[in-house]
C-alpha positions in Angstrom: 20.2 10.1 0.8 17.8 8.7 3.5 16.7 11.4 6.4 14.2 13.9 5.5 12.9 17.1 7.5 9.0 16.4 7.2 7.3 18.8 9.8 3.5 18.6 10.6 1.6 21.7 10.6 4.1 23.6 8.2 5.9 23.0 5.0 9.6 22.4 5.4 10.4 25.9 3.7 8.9 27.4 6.4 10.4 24.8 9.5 13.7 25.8 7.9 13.2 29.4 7.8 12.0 29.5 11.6 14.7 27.0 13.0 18.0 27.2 10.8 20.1 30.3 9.8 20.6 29.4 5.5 24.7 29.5 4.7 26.0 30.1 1.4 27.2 27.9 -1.0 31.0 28.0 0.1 30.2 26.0 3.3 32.0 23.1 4.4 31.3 20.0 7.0 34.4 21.2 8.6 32.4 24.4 9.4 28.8 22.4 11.2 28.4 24.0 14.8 28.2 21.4 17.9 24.9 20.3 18.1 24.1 21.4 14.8 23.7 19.4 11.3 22.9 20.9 7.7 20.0 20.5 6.4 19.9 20.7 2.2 16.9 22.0 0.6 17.1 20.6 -3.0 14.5 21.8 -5.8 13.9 18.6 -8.0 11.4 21.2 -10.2 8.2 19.1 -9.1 8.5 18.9 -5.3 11.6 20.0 -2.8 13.7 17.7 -0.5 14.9 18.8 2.6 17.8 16.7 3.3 19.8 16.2 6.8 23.3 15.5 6.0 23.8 13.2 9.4 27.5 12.8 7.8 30.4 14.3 5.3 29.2 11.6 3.3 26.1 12.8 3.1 26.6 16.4 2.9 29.2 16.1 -0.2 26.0 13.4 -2.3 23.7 16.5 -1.5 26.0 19.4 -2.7 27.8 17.7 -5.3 25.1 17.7 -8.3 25.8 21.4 -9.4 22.6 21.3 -11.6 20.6 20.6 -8.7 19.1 23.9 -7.2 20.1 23.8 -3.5 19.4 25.7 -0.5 21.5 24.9 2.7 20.3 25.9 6.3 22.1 24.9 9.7 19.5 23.6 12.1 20.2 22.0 15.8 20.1 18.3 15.9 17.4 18.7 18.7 14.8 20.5 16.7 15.5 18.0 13.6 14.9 15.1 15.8 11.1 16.6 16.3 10.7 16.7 12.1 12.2 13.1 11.2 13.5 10.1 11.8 16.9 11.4 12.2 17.6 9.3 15.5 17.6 6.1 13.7 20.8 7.8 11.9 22.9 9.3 14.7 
């Protein structure tokens, strides 16, 4: 896992609350919107990550660890390119 939603000015929760719409757990890549990418907000119990999945790849190392606390949120790619280095990815 590499790209990470940092915002300035506002804690990820809160970026993901304002700029993504949070799906539930039976989501699939087969189901990301055009334009869109998911974003997974994992609780490692000390801090959060909030995790672009950029690829399948990606998205199936961030769901798969089912004692991992996870949130995941569907965010355009053109708001998450203002939070992180997601263009050095796509």
């Amino acid at each position: 896992m590499g790209v990470y939603v940092n915002p300035r000015g506002e804690t990820k929760e809160n970026f993901l609350i304002s700029n993504g719409i949070m799906v539930d757990y039976s989501f699939k890549w087969v189901d990301v919107p055009e334009g869109c990418l998911p974003v997974v907000l994992i609780d490692n119990g000390m801090f959060t990550a909030a995790v672009i999945a950029y690829s399948s790849c990606e998205f199936d190392q961030c769901v798969s660890d089912i004692t991992q606390v996870h949130t995941i949120y569907i965010v355009a790619i053109k708001d998450l390119l203002l939070v992180s280095k997601l263009a050095d990815y796509i």
